[in-house]
N, C-alpha and C positions, 0 to 999 in steps of 0.2 A: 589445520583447523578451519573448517566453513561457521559461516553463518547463516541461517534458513529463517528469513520473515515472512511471514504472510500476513497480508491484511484483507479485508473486506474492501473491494469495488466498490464506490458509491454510484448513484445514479448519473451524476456530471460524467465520471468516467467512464459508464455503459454507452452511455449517448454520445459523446468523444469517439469508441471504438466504432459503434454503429454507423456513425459518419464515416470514416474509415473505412470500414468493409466495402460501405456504399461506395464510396469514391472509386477502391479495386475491380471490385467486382461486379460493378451497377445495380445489383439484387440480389438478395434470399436467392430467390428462385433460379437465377444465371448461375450461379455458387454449385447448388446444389446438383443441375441438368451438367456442367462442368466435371465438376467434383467426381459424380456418379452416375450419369446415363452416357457419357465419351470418354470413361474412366481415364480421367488426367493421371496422370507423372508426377506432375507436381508436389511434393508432398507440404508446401508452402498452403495450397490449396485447400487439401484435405485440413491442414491445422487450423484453417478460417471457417472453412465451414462449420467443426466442431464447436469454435469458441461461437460463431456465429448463432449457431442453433440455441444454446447456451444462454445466451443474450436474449433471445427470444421467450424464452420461456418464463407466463406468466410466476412472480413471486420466488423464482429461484434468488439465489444469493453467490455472488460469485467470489472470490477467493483467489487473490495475486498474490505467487511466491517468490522469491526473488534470494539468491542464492550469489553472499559474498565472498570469498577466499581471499578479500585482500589484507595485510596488515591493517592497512589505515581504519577497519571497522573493527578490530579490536581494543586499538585505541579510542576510537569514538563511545565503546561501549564500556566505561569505566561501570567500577559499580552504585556511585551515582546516579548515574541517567540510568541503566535499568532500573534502581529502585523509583525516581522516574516515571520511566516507561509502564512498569509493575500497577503504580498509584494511577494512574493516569487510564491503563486499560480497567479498572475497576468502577472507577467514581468519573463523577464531571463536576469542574471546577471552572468558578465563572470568569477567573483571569489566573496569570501568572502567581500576583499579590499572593494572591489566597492559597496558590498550590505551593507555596515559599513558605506559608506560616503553617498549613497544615501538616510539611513535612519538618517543618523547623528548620530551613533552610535560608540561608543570606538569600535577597531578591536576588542581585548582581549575577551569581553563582547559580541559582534556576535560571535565570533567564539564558546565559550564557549554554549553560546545559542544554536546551531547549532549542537553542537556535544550530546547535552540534548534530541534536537528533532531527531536525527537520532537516538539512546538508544531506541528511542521508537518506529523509523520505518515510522518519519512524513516526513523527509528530508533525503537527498542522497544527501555525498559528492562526486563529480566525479573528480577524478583527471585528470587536464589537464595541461600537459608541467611543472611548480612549481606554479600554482595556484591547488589551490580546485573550482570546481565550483557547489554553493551547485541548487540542485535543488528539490522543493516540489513533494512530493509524494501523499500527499493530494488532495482530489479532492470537497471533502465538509467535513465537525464537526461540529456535532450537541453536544449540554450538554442540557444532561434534566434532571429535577430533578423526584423523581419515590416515592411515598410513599410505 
């Protein structure tokens, strides 16, 4: 059995990768004259300049997948925290508080939940003022089974 999440790249983490690139590969332009006018080998290469270009381009939206096989995310993914996960990719909620009464749930037990799916990179607690405000990282999850 896998698990397939993807979420939405935010702008901290484009600019993150973009430092990155820059560190490898000093520039766009060195990437690219590399890449494709001394046709490298590399195939490390090729896969930066792609995400690179990518990054570049005004208004796109970028889309990280990230693909688990292990037990321990089946456990993490009770059906709890996907219904969760479900409420959370839908609406915005101004703290924990409110995502516990809205779904009718013990605080103790969303929060606990919440800080399971963040462990694994589904949810973001964002602190606001003495609330947390959690919000989904998730953008789709798929589970398929694979013989």
């Amino acid at each position: 059995m896998r698990v397939e999440v993807a979420r939405d790249v935010g702008a901290a983490d484009v600019a993150r990768e973009v430092a990155v690139l820059e560190d490898r590969h000093a520039s766009f332009e060195a990437l690219r004259q590399r890449a494709f006018v001394e046709r490298c080998n590399d195939p490390a290469a090729a896969d930066d300049y792609v995400v690179w270009k990518a990054l570049r381009e005004a208004g796109s939206t970028l889309e990280e997948r990230t693909v688990f096989d292990t037990p321990d995310v089946f456990r993490a993914l009770t059906p709890r925290r996907v219904e969760l996960l479900e409420y959370l990719h839908g609406n915005e909620v101004p703290s924990i508080k409110e995502l516990a009464a809205k779904l009718r749930r013990d605080y103790k037990n969303t929060y606990d939940d919440l800080l399971a799916l963040e462990a694994w990179g589904l949810v973001a607690l964002q602190r606001e003022g003495k609330n947390q405000r959690p919000i989904a990282r998730v953008t789709s999850l798929r589970v398929t089974w694979e013989k």
